[in-house]
N, C-alpha and C positions, 0 to 999 in steps of 0.2 A: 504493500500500500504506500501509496506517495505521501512525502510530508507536509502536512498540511499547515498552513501559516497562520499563527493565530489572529486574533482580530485584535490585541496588546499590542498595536505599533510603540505605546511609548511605556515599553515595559524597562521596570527598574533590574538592570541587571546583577546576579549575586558574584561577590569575588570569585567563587571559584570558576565561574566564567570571564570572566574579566583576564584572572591568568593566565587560564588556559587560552584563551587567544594570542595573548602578549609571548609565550611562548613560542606561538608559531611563528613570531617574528622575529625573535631571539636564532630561532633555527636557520631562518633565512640568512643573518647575518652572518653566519658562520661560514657564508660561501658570500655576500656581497663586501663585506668588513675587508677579506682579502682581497677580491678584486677591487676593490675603491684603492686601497692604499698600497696594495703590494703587486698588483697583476702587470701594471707598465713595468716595475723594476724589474719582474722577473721575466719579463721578455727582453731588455735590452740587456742586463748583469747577468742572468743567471743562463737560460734559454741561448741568448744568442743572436737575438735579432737587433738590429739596426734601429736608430728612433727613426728612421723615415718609414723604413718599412710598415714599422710597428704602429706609426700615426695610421695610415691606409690602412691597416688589419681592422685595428680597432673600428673607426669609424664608418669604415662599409660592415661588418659584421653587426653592429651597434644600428647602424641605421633597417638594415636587413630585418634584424631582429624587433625593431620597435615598429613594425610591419604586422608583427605577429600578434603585435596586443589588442587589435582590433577583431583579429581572427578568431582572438582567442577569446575573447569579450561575444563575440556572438555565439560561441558555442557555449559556453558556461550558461549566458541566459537562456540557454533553451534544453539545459539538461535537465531530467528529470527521475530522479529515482528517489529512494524510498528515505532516503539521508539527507538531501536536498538538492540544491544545484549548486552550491558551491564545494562545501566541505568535502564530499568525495575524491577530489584531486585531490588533497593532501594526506589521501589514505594508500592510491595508487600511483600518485608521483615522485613518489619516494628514492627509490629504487633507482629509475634512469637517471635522477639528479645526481644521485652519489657515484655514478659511473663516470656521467658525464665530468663530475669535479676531478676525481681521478686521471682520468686521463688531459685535462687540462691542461697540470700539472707534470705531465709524464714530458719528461724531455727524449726524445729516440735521437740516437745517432746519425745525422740525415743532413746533406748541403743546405745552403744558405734556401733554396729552393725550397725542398722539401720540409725544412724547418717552418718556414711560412706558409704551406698546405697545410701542415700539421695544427698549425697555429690558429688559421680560419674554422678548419672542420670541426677541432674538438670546440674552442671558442662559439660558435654558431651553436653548436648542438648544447653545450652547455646554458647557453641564455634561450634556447630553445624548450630546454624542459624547466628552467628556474620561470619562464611566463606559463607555463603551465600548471604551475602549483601557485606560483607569486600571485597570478591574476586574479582567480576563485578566492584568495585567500583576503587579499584587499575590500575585495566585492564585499566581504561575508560581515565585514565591518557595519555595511551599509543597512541588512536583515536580520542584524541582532535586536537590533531597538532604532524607532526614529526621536525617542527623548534625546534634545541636543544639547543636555548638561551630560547625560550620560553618555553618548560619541565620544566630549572633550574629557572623559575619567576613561574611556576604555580606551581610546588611541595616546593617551598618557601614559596608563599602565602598559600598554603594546610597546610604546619607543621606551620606556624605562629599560624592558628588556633586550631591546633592539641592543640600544647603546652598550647595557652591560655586558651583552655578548659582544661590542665593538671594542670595551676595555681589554675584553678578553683577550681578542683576536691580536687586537693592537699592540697590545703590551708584549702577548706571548709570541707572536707570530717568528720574527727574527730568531729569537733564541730559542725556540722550538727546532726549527729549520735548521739552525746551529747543531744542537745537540742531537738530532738525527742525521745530520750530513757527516757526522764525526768532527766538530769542530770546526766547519767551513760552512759561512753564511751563504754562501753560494753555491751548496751544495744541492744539484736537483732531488736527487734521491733525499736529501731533510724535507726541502718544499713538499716533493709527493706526501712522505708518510703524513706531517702535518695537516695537509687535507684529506688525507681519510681518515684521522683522527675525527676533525670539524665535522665533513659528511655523517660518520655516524653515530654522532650525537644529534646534528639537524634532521635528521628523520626519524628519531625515537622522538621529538619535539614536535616536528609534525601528526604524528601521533595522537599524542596528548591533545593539541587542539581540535583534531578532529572527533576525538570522545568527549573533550569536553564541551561542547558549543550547541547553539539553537538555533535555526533559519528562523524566524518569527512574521516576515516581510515580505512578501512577493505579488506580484503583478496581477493585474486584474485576472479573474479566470477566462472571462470575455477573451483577452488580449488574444493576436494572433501574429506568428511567425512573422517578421517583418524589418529583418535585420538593417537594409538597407534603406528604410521609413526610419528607425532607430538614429542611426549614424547620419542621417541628414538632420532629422532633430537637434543632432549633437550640434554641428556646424554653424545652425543658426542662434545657437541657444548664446546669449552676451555673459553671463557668468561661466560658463563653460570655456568658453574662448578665453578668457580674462585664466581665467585658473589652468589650463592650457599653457598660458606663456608663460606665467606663475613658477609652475612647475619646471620647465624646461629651462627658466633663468639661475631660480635656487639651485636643482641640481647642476648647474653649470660648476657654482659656487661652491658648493660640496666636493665634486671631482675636483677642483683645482686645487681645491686645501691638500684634499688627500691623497692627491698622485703625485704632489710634487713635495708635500713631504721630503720622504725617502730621497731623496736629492738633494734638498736645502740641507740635509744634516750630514750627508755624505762631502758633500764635494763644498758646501758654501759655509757651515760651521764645523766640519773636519771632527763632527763628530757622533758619528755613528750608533757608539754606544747608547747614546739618548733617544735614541728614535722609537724606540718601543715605548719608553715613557714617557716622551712628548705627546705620541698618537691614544696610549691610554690615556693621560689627562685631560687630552682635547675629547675624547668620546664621554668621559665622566664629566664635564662641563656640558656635555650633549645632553645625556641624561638629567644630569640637576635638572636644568632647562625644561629638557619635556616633562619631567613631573610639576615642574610649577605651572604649567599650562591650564590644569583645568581649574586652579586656583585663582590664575592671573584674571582668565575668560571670565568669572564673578566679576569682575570689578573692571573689565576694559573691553569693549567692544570686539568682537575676534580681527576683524580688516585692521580696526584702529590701532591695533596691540603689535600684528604683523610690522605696521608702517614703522611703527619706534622702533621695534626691534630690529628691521634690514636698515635705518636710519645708524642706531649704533654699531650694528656690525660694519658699514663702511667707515664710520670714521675710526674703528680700531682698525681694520685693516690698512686705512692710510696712516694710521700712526705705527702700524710693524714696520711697513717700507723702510724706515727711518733709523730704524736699530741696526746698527754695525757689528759686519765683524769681530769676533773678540780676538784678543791681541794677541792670545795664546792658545797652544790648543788645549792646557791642562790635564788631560790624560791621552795615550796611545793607545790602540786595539791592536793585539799584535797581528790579529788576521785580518785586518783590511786596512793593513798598512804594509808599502814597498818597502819600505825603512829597514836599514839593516843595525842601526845605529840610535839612536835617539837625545839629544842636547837638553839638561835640564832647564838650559833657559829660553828652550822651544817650547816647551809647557807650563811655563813659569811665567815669559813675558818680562824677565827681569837677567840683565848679565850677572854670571860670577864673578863675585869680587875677592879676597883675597880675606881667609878666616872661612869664607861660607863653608856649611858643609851638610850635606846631603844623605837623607834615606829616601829609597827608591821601595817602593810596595806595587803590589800588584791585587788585584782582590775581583773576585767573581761572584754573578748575581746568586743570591740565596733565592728571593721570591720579588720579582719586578724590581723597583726601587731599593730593596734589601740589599745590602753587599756585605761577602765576609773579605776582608781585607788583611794583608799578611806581609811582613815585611820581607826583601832580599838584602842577601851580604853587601851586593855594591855602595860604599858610598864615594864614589867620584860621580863628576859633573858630568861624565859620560855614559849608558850603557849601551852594552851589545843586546840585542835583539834575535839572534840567530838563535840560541839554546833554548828560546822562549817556544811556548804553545799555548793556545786558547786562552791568554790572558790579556787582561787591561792592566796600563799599567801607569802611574802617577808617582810624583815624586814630593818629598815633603824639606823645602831649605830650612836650615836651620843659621841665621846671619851673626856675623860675628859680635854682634850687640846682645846676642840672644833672643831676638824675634826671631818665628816663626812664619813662614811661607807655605802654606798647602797648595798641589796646584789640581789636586781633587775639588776643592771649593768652585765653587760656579759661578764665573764671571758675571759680574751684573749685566752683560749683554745677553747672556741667554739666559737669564729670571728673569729679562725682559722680556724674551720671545716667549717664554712659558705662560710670563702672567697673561700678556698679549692674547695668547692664543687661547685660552682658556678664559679668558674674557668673552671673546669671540664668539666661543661653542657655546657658551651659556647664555647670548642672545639669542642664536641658531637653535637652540634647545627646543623652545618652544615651535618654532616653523613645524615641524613634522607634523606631530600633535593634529595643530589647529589645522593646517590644510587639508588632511586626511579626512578632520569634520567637515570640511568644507564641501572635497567632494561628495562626501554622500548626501550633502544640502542641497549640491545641484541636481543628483539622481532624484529627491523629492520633488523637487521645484520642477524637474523635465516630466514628472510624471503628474502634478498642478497642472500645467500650461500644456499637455498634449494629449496626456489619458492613456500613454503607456509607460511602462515603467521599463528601464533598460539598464540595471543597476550595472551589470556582467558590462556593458559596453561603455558606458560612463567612465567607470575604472578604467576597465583599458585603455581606452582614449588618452586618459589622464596618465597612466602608465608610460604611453607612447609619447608622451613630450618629455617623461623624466628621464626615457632611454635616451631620447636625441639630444637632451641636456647635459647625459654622462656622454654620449658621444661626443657632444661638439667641446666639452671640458678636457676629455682625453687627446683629442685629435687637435685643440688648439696647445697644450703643452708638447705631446711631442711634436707635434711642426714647428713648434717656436726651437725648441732643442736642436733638431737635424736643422733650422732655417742659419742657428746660430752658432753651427759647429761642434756639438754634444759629441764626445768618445767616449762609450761606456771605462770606467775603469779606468780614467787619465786623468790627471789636473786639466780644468777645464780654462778654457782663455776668458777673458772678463766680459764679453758678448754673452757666453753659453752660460756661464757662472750670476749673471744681472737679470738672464731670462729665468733662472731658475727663482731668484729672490721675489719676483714679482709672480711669476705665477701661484706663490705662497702667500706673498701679500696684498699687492696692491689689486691686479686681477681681481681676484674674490671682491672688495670693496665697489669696485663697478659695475659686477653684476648685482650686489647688494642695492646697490640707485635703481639702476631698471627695472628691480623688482617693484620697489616702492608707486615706478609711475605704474605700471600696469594695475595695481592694486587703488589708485583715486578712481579707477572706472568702475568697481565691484562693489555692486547695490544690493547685493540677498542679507542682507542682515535683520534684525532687531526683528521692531515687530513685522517687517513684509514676511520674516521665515514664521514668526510661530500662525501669521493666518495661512500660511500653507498648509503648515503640517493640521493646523485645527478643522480645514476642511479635506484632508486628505484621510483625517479619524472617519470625519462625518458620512466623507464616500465609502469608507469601508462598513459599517454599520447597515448603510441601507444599502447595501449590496446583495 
């Protein structure tokens, strides 16, 4: 027997549905978290390919791909079994996704040629089966409840867990890959194990959301087949359009934080080490954020709240531009360093003078941020590096006055780029949240103003600007890279090294502005949404 949709559109939902959906989104990220942040590195450092090549890959696959969320938007709305129309995908799409993750990751021995077949096919198939569970699963947001205090408490609790799975990812991701490569960040065989870790925790997650949840909400019984009547509605419809460019400018925004990352700290702050715990404190700034969201929406209009918040985020983003490299690099990583040697007052920022004198430690993470740290015999100003393995390593002067020099302490230039950034995330926090309500305002509003409901293609649609947004975010860094001379694994010249700083900071901040105009044109709010949904009770009643 089919599910039948109660006549509770603005039913109060209990936590344990609440979680159990937020979960399903936690799972997602365990395969988006890596592609946002890690999937360009590991095609130009690890993989092998070229950033020009890899610009082309990405953004025709990406484009390809966000093709399919309309496709996939009409099939979802017109399935029909005894579980619903959405939630069944994330009971049967399990399986191809974890495959497909696998082999993403799988590097073969193969020319410059066949490395980039390889690249497309698995990459394509992979964002091929992630819209097929991703889609149904966004939709489902939309037929749990149309109470729109409850939307901004369930897509809250959904990105709380998105993001925690992003700490996760973010933090561990490197040094996961590390310590399965044998001590080489670069090791493909780390990358692979790493994501079949991720995979098969994301589908026990999926799971869970699909036992725990309730379709409540669905379309006239009346309605008939009319996919292409659907997506013309969409086209015309001015909040849809608006949320549309919305979507596709933010995730611009998002990708450029996150792909160029891994870069900025590689080759433009020289330090590596940090990159796990930059990107986890930027996702936990993510999170705070989206949990204050259904908190903020009490007290601020959802459009009006958006405005200030992409208002703040660019003008922090134009205050990162501005933070300089620090003077020293403070500590070495012995494995993604050429260095056979190392000068204490390369890490220091300060010459030996005559009395100084020197201990050299080295120290490896316990748990993220945790380090246990240990002293060596060296103390001259110089050491060798060759007899070293898998370690970081820092030195502590000790001057002939008896002050003390650490050059583990972290230069006030990157507690700038931390705070900064983490500033930032916790404007951005909130965007997810609230947009996610939004669209399902507009699947109400389109089902108001037309008399059919097309929840499955709404989503998509909306899906399909946020692909072409991570597209055109990934495919505008690596062609600025290849435009400006990027060699994986080289000191890079001050073009290739200036496109990287900006695609971290300042970029993000202008797509931040465009957000905002597109948003002075977006009227569904206040009371225009609660007489929609008051007579969209009313049509269900006398139905």
């Amino acid at each position: 027997m089919l599910q039948q949709a109660s006549n509770d559109r603005l039913a109060k939902l209990t936590w344990r549905e609440r979680i159990g959906y937020g979960l399903g989104d936690a799972g997602f990220n365990f395969y988006w978290a890596i592609i946002g942040s890690y999937l360009i590195f590991f095609y130009t450092d690890v993989f092998g390919i070229s950033a020009a090549a890899a610009a082309t890959m990405v953004t025709i696959t990406k484009i390809v791909d966000a093709f399919t969320d309309p496709a996939m938007g009409a099939i979802a709305d017109r399935t029909k079994t005894r579980w619903g129309k959405f939630r069944p995908y994330l009971l049967f799409g399990t399986l191809p996704m974890m495959g497909a993750g696998l082999l993403t990751m799988t590097t073969p021995d193969l020319g410059e040629s066949g490395k980039l077949i390889w690249a497309y096919a698995t990459y394509m198939i992979l964002m091929l089966t992630y819209t097929i569970l991703n889609m149904p699963y966004n939709s489902l947001s939309a037929v749990l409840t149309a109470d729109p205090q409850e939307r901004n408490t369930l897509n809250s609790t959904r990105f709380f867990f998105a993001y925690f799975t992003g700490i996760i990812v973010g933090a561990a991701t490197p040094d996961l890959a590390e310590y399965f490569g044998g001590g080489d960040r670069n090791s493909p065989l780390g990358w692979q194990i790493t994501m079949s870790i991720y995979a098969v925790v994301a589908s026990i997650l999926f799971v869970i959301t699909f036992a725990t949840t309730k379709e409540r909400i669905a379309p006239p019984p009346e309605q008939e087949s009319k996919p292409l009547e659907d997506l013309k509605n969409l086209l015309v419809c001015k909040p849809w359009i608006i949320i549309f460019i919305l979507a596709m400018v933010i995730m611009t925004t998002f990708t450029l934080r996150g792909s160029s990352a891994t870069y900025y700290f590689k080759y433009f702050v020289e330090r590596p080490d940090l990159l796990g715990t930059f990107v986890g404190l930027q996702v936990l700034g993510l999170m705070i954020g989206a949990m204050s969201a259904s908190t903020l929406t009490r007290y601020v209009e959802k459009v009006k709240l958006l405005m200030i918040l992409m208002g703040i985020v660019s003008l922090l983003c134009f205050a990162f531009s501005f933070v300089p490299k620090p003077d020293a690099l403070g500590v070495v990583d012995v494995n993604q360093t050429e260095r056979t040697t190392v000068e204490a007052h390369d890490l220091l920022g300060e010459a030996h003078q005559p009395g100084d004198t020197y201990t050299w430690t080295h120290y490896e993470k316990v748990f993220w941020i945790i380090k246990d740290r240990t002293e060596l015999e060296n103390t001259a100003p110089t050491l060798d590096l060759s007899e070293l393995e898998n370690e970081t390593i820092s030195v502590i002067k000790t001057r002939q006055d008896g002050s003390v020099l650490d050059s583990a302490e972290m230069p006030n230039e990157i507690l700038w780029m931390f705070a900064l950034s983490i500033l930032i995330s916790l404007a951005l926090g909130p965007k997810a949240p609230i947009t996610w309500a939004m669209y399902a305002d507009v699947a109400d509003y389109n089902e108001w103003k037309t008399g059919r409901r097309a929840t499955g293609m709404t989503f998509s649609a909306t899906t399909f600007s946020q692909k072409l947004g991570s597209a055109a975010g990934s495919a505008l860094m690596l062609s600025v890279l290849a435009m400006l001379g990027y060699e994986a694994n080289q000191v890079q010249n001050n073009a290739s090294l200036d496109g990287i700083v900006y695609m971290q900071t300042l970029a993000p901040g202008v797509f931040a502005l465009i957000a905002i105009i597109a948003l002075f044109f977006y009227d569904l709010t206040g009371d225009k949404l609660a007489n929609i949904q008051q007579e969209l009770s009313l049509r269900k009643q006398s139905s």
